[in-house]
Structures are given as C-alpha cells and as structure tokens.
Backbone bond lengths (Angstrom), bond angles and torsions (degrees), N, CA, C in turn:
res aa  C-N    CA-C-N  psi(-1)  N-CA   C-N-CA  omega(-1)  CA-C   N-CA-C  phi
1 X - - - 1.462 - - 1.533 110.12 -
2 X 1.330 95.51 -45.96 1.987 94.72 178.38 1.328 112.21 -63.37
3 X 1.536 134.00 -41.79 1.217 131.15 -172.24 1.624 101.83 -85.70
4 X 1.155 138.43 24.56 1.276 154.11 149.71 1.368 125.67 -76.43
5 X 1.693 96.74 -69.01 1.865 92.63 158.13 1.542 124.31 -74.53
6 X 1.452 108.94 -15.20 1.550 78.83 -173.61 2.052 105.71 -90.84
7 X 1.596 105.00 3.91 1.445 110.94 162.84 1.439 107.20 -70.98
8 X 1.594 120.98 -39.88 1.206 108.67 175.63 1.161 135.15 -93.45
9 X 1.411 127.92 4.83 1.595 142.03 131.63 1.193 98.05 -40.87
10 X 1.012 114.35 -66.20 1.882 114.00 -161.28 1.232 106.45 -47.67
11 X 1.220 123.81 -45.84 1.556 138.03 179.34 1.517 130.36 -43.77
12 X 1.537 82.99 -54.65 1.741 102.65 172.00 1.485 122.72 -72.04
13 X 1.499 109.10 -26.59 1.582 132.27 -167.63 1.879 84.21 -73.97
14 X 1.117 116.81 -51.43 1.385 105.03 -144.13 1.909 79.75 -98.58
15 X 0.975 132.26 -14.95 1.409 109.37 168.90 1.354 116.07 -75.47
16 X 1.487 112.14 -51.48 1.724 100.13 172.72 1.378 105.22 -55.07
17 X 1.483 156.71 -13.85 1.309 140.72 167.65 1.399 115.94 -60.81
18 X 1.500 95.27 -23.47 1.945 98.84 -154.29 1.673 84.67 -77.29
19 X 1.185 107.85 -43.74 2.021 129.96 -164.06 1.441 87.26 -58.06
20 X 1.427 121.17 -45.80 1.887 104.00 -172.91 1.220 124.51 -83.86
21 X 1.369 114.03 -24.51 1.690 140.75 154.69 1.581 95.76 -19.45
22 X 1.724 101.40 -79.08 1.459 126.33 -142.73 1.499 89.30 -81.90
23 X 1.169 139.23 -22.20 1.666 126.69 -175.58 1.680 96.03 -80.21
24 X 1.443 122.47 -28.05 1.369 120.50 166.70 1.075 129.86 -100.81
25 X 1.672 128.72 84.80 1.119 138.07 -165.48 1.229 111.28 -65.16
26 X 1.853 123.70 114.85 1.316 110.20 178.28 1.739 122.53 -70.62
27 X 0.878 102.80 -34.61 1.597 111.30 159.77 1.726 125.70 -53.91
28 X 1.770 101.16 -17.92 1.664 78.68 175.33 2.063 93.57 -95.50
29 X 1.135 105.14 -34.05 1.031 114.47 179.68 2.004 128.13 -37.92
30 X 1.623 100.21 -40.01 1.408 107.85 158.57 1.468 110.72 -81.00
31 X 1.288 133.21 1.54 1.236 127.12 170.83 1.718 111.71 -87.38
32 X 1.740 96.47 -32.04 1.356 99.63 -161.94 2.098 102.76 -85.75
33 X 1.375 71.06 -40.15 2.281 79.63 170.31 1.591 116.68 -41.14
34 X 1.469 103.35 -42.71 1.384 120.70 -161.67 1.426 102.38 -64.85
35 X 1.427 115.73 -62.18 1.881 137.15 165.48 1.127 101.57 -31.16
36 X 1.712 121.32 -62.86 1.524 134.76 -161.13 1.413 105.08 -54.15
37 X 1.751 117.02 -55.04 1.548 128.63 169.09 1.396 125.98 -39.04
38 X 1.687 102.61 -49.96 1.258 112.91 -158.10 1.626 91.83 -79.54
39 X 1.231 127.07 -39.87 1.577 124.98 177.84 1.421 104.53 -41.66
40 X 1.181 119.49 -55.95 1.659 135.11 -156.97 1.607 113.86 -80.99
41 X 1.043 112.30 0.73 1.489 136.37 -154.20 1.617 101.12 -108.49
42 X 1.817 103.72 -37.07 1.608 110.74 -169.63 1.678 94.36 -96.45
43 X 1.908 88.55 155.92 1.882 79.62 173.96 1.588 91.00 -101.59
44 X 1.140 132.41 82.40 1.358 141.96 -174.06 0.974 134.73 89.13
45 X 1.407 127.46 -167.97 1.607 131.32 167.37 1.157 120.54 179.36
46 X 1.331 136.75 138.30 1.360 152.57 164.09 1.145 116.61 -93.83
47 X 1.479 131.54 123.41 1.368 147.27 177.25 1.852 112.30 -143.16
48 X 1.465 98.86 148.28 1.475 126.25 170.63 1.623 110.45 -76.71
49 X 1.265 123.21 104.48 1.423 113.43 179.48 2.100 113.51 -94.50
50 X 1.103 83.97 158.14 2.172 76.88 139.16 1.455 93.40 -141.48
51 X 1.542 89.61 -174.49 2.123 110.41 -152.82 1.677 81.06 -156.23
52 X 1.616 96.97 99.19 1.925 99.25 142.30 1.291 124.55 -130.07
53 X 1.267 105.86 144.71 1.555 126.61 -170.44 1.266 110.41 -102.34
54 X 1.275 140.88 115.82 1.543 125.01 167.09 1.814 100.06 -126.95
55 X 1.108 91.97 125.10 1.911 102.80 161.37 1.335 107.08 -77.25
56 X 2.215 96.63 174.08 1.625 108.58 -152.01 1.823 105.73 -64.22
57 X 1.908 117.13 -29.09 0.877 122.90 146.84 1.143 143.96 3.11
58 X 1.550 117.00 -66.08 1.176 128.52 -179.97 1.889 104.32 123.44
59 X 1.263 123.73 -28.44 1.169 127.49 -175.26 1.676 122.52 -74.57
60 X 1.182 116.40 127.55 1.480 119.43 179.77 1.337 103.24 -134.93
61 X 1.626 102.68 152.23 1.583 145.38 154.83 1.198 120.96 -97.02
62 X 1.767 105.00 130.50 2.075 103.49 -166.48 1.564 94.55 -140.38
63 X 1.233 104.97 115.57 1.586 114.98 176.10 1.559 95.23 -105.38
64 X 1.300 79.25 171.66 1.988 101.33 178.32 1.398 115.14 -141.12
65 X 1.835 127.90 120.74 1.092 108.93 -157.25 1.360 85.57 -137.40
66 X 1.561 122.22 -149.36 1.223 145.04 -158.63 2.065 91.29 -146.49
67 X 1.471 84.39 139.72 1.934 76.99 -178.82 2.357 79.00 -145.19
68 X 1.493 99.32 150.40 1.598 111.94 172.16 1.399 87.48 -158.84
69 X 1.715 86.72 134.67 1.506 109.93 178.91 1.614 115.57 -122.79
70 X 1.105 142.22 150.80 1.514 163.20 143.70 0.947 145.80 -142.86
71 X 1.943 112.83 93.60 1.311 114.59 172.76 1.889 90.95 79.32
72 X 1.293 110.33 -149.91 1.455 115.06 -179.60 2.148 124.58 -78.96
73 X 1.718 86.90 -11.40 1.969 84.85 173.61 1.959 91.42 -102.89
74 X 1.596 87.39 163.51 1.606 126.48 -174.24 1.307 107.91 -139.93
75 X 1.472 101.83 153.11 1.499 101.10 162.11 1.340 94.97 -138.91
76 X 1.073 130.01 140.60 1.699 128.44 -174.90 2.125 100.48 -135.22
77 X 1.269 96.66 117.11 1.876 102.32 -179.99 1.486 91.60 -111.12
78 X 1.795 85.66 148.13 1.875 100.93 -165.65 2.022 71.31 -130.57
79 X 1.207 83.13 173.03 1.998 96.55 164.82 1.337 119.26 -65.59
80 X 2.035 115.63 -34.95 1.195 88.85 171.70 1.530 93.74 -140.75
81 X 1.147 118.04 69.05 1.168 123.73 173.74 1.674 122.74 -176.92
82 X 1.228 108.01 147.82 2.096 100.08 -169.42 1.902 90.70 -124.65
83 X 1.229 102.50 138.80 1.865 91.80 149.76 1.662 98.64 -139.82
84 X 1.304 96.42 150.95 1.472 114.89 -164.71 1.872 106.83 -127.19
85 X 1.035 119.71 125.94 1.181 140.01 176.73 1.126 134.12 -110.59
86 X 1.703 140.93 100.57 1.500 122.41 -150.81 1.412 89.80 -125.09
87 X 1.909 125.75 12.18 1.368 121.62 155.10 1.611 95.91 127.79
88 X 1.633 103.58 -43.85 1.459 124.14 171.83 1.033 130.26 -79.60
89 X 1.399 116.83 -66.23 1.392 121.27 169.91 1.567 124.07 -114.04
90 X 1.035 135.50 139.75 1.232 157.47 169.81 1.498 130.16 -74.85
91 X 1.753 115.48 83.56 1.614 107.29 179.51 1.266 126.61 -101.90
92 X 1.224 117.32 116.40 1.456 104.04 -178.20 1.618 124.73 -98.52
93 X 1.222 118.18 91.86 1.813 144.00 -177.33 1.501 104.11 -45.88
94 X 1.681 130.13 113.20 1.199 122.15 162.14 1.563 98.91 -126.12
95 X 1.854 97.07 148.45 1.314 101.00 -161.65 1.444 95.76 -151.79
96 X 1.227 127.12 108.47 1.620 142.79 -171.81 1.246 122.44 -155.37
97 X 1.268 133.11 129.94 1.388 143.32 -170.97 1.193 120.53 30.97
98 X 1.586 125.94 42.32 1.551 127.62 179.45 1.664 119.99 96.66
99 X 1.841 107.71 -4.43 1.496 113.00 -176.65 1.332 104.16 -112.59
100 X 1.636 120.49 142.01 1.467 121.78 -168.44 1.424 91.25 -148.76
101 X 1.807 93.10 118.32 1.458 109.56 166.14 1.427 122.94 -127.72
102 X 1.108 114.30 135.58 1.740 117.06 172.28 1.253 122.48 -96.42
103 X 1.472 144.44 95.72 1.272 124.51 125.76 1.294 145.77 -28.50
104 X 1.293 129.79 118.05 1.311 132.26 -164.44 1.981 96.77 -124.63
105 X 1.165 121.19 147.13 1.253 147.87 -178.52 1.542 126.57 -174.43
106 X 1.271 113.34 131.31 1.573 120.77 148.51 1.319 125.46 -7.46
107 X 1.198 136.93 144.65 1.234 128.46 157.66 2.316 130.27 -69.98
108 X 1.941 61.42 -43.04 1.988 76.73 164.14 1.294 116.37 -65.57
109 X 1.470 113.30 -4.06 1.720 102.97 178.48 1.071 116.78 -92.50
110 X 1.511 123.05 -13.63 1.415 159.40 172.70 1.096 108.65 -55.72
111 X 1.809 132.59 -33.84 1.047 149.49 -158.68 1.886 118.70 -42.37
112 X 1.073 119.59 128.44 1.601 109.94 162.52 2.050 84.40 96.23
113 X 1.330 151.71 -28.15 0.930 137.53 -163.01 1.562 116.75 -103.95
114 X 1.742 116.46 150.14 1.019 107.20 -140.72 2.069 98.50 -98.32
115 X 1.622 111.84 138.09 1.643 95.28 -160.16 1.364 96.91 -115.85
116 X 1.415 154.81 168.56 1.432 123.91 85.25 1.621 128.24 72.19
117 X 1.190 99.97 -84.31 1.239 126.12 -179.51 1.743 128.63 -105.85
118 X 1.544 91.96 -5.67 1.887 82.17 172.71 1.101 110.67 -137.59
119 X 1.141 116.80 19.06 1.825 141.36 -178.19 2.078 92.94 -84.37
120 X 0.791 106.19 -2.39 1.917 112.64 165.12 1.285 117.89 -114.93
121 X 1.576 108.27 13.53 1.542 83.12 167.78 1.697 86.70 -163.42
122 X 1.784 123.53 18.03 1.313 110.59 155.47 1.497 141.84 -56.88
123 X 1.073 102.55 -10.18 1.646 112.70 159.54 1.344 129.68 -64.92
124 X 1.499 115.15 -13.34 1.408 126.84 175.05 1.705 100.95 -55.14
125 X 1.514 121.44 -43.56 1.462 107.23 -145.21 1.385 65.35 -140.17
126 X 1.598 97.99 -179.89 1.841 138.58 -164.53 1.341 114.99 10.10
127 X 1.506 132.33 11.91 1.518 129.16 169.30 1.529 105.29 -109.88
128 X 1.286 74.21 159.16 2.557 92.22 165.55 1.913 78.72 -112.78
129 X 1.144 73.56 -179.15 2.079 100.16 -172.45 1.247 93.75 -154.71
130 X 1.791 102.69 154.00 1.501 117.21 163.79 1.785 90.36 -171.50
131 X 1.848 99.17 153.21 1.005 111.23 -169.13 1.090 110.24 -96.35
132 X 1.548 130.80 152.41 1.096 110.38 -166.81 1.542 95.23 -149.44
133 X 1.255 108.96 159.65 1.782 120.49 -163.49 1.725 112.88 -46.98
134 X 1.758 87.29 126.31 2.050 83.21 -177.15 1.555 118.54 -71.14
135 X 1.207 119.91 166.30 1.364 127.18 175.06 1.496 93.58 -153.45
136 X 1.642 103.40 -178.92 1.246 122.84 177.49 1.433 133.35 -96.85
137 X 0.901 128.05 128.00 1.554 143.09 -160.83 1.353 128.50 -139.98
138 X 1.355 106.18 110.19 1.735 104.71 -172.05 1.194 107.01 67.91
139 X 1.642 129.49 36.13 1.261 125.02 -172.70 1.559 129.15 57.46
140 X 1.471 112.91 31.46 1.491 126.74 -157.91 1.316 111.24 -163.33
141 X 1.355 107.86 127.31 1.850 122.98 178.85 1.510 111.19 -55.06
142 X 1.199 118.17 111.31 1.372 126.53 -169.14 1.438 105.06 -121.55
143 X 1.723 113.50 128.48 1.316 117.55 154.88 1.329 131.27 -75.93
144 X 1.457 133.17 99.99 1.187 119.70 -170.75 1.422 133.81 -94.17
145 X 1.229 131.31 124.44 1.360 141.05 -133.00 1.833 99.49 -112.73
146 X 1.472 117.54 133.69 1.295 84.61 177.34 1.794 106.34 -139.82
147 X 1.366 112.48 123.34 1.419 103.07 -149.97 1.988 97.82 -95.44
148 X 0.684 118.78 -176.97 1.721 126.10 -167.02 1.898 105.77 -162.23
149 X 1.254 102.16 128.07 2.034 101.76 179.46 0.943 97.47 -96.04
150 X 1.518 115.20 138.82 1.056 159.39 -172.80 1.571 101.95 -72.32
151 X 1.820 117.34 -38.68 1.378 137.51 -156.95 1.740 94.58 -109.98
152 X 1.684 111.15 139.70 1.715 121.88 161.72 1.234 89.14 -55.31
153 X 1.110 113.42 -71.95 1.580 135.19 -164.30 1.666 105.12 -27.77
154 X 0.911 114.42 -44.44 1.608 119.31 -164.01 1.797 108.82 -52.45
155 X 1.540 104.42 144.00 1.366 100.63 -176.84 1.138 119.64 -63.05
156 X 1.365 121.66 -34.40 1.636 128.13 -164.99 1.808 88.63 -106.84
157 X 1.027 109.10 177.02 1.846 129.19 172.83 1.380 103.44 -100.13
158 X 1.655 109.42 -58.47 1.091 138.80 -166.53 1.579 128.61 -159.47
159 X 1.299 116.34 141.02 1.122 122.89 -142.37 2.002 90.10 -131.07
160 X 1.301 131.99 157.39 1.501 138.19 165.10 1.370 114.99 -140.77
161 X 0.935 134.17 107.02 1.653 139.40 -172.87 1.457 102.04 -117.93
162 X 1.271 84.78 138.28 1.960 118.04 -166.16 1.098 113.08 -92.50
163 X 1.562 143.19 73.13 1.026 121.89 -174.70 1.714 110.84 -112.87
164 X 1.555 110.32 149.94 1.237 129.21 179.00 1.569 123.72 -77.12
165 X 1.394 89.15 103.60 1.640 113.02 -169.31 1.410 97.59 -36.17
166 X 1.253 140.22 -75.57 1.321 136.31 -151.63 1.941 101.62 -79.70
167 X 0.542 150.43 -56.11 1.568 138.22 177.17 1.345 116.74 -99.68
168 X 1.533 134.64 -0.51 1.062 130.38 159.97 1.419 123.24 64.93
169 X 1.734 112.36 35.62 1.019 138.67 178.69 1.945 89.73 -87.36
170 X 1.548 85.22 153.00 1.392 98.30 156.85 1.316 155.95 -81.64
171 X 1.634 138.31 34.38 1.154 120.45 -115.34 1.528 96.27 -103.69
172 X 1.170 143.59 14.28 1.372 117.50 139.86 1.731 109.73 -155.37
173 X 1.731 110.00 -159.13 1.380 92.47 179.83 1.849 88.20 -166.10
174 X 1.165 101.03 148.69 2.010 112.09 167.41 1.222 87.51 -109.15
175 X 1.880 98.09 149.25 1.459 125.68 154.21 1.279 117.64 -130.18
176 X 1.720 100.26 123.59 1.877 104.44 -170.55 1.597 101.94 -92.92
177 X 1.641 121.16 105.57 1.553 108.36 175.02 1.574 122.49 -67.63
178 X 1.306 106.77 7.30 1.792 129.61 -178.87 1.656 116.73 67.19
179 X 1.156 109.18 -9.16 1.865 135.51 160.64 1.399 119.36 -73.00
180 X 1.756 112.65 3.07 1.799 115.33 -171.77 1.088 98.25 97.36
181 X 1.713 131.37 -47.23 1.633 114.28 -156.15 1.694 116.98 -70.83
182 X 1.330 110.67 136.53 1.129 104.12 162.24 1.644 135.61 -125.33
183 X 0.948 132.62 147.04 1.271 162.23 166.04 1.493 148.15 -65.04
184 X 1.229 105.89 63.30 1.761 107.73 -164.88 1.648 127.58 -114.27
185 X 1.096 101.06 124.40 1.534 108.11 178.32 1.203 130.39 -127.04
186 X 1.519 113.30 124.03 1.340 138.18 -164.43 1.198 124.26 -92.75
187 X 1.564 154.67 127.42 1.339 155.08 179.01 1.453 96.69 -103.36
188 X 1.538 96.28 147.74 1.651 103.81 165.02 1.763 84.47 -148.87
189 X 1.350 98.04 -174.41 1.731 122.70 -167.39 1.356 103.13 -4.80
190 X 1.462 108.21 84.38 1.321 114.97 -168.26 1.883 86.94 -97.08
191 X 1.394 96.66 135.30 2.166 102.15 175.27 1.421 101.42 -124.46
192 X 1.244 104.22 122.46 1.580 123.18 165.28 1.330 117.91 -57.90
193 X 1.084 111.78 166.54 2.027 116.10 176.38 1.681 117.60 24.26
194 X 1.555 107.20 49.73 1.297 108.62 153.87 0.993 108.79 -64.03
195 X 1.820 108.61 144.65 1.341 122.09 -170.77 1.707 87.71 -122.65
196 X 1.539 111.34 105.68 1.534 164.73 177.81 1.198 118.50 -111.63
197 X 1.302 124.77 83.25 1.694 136.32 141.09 1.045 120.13 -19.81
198 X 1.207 138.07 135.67 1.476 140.18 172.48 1.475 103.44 -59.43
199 X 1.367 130.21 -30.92 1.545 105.79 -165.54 1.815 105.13 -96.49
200 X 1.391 103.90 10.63 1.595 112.75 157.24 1.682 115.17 -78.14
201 X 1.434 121.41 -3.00 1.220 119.42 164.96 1.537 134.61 -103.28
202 X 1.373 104.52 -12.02 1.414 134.45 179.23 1.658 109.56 -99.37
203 X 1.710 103.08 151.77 1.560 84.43 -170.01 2.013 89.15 -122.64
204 X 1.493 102.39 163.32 1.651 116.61 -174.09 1.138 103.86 -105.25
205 X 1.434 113.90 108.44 1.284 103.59 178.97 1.759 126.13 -79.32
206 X 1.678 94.02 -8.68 1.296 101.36 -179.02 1.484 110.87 -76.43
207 X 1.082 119.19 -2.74 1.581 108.94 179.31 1.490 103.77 -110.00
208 X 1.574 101.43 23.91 2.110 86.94 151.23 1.873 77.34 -146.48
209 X 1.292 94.42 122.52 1.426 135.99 174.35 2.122 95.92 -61.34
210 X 0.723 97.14 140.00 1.342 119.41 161.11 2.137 107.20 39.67
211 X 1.201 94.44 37.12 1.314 116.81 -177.41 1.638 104.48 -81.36
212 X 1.391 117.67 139.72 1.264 125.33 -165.73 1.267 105.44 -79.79
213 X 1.385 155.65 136.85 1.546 149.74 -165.55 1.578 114.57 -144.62
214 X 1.470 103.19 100.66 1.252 125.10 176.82 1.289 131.95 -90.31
215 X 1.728 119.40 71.00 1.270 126.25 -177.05 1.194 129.48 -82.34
216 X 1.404 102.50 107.37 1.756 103.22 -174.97 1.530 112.66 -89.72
217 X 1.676 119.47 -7.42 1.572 105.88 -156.13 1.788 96.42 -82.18
C-alpha cells in the first residue's frame, strides 16, 4: 500500500512538472529571448505607431502617434496628449482647445502597467507563453507569440506580440482585457540607434507658462 502512494506522488509530482513545462513554451521563449536581446542591443529607437481600441460591442477608436524608446525612459505623442518618461518620473502632457495640464507621478506608481519600454521583457514574470502559427504582418513573416497571466489581478488576460521572423524586431502587439476589449498596437518606420538625450525624455514645465500641475508623487 505504501509503495502505491508514494508511486502515486511520484505521478502527480512529475505531471504537474509536465503542466509547467507546457505553460512555458521553450520555443516561444527562444523567440521571445531573441526580441528581448535585440531590444537591449539598440541604444534606442524612434517609430510611427497607430493605437486601436475596439470594445466587446464591436466599436473601435484608432489614433496615430509617435512612440521613442531608451533603455527604461519613453516618450510616446498621441494628438492630444504626450507622456514622458526619464526612468524616474512620469509626466503625463494634456493639450486640447487652449487648456494645458500636467500630471506628474513616480515611476513606482506606474508599477504592474504595461509601457513602451517593458512590453520586451513582460514575459519574464506573471505569464506562460506558447508559439503559435506564423502569418503575415505589415507585409512580413511574423512569429506570433501568445502570452496568458498567470494573475486575475493582471491588467491584460492576454497579450499577442508580432514579432519579425528575420530580425526579430517587434512590430506590433494585441491586448485581450478578458471583458471583449481590445487593444492593438502597430509600429511602422521603426529607426534604430536614435541618438536621444536624456532631457528629450523629461518634460519642462517652465516652458508652458501658466500650465496647470498635478503632482501626485
């Protein structure tokens, strides 16, 4: 009887292994390392995005912005809105019909949300991965990666990142909020090794005069 259960301990031990194995696809994982490298590899980049949103509805909103990345700061421009990231602090620029307000915050307050800049290496923590059949994208052979949280809690459900089979650039990504809404972002004329000053990531508040300033940190 004893060498029964501890055969069937053994059993269970090595099936939940197989179950954590398979929630971590080693194959998406050298796909996703490769992306992760090649990010870390550039001393930045400037790219043309678009941004569409569609609810469970069926209805969507599609902006078109400007996104620059380095290392851990961003600066991402919307039509009527800027947020600026210098690693530390976090401003978020709104600018509409003659009224200009700043939000100001921490970066640690930022925490858990998906940016710019760490959308290449969120697979480290609270997702499984698995690879999933390529197609074409932006006119380009794309491996598509598809990550899943581990956490309720987590902002997204699920996440799909587009990456380009032959250089292993990123050029876009879906976000499933698991409520119907979805979430998609597109790269175009993406340029490597922009050469970006740190005070191109930080914003001055002294050069908008009488600007409203909302400090939360």
């Amino acid at each position: 009887m004893k060498k029964n259960i501890l055969f069937l301990s053994f059993f269970c031990l090595m099936f939940i292994g197989f179950q954590a194995l398979a929630q971590k696809d080693p194959n998406a994982k050298s796909v996703l390392d490769a992306m992760s490298q090649k990010f870390q590899a550039m001393n930045g980049f400037t790219a043309e995005f678009d941004f569409t949103y569609q609810d469970g509805s069926g209805s969507s909103d599609r902006q078109s912005g400007e996104v620059a990345v380095k290392g851990e700061q961003y600066r991402l421009k919307l039509p009527e809105q800027e947020i600026f990231n210098d690693g530390k602090t976090v401003w978020t620029f709104i600018q509409a019909d003659g009224y200009r307000e700043v939000t100001i915050n921490d970066v640690s307050q930022m925490e858990g949300e998906l940016t710019p800049s760490n959308i290449y290496r969120m697979y480290e923590s609270g997702f499984d991965y698995k690879l999933l059949a390529e197609k074409t994208y932006q006119g380009k052979k794309v491996q598509v990666v598809e990550l899943n949280a581990t956490s309720a809690d987590a902002p997204f459900a699920q996440v799909k990142l587009m990456i380009d089979k032959g250089t292993k650039d990123l050029l876009g990504w879906e976000m499933f909020d698991g409520q119907g809404g979805m979430y998609s972002y597109s790269f175009k004329n993406l340029k490597a090794n922009a050469d970006l000053p740190p005070t191109y990531f930080a914003f001055d508040t002294k050069k908008y005069p009488g600007i409203e300033v909302i400090d939360l940190r």
